[in-house]
C-alpha positions as CSV (number, residue, x, y, z in Angstrom):
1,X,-160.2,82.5,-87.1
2,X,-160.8,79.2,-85.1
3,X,-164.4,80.0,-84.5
4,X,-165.1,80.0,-88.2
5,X,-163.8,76.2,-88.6
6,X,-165.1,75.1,-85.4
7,X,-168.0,73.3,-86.7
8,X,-166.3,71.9,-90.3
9,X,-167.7,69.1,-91.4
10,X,-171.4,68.8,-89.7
11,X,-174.7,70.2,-90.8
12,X,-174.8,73.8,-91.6
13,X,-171.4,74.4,-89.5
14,X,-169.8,76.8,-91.9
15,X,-173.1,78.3,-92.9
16,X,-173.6,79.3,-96.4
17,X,-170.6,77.6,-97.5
18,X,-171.5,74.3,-95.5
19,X,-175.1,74.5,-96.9
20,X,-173.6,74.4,-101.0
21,X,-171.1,71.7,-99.7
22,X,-173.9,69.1,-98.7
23,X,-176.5,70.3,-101.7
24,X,-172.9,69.6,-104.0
25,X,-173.2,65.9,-101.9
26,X,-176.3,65.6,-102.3
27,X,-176.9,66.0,-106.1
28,X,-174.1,63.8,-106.8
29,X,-175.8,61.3,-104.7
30,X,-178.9,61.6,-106.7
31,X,-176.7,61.4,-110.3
32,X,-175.2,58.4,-109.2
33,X,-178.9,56.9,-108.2
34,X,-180.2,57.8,-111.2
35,X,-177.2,56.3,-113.5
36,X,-176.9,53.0,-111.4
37,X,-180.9,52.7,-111.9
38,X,-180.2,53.1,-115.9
39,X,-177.6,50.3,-115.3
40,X,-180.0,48.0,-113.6
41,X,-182.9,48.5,-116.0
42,X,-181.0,47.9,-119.2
């Protein structure tokens, strides 16, 4: 059971479940560009 939380946290270390963790990340990343852009432009 270890084996399977070995690599938590890092690129792709829990596989599939890693890989929706950082494209979760990484979207909010991109909301959060795209509203403070709106805020700056207004």
């Amino acid at each position: 059971m270890m084996g399977y939380y070995s690599g938590w946290g890092m690129m792709g270390g829990a596989g599939t479940f890693g890989i929706i963790t950082w494209l979760v990340i990484f979207v909010d990343f991109v909301l959060l560009g795209i509203w403070l852009w709106k805020q700056i432009n207004k």
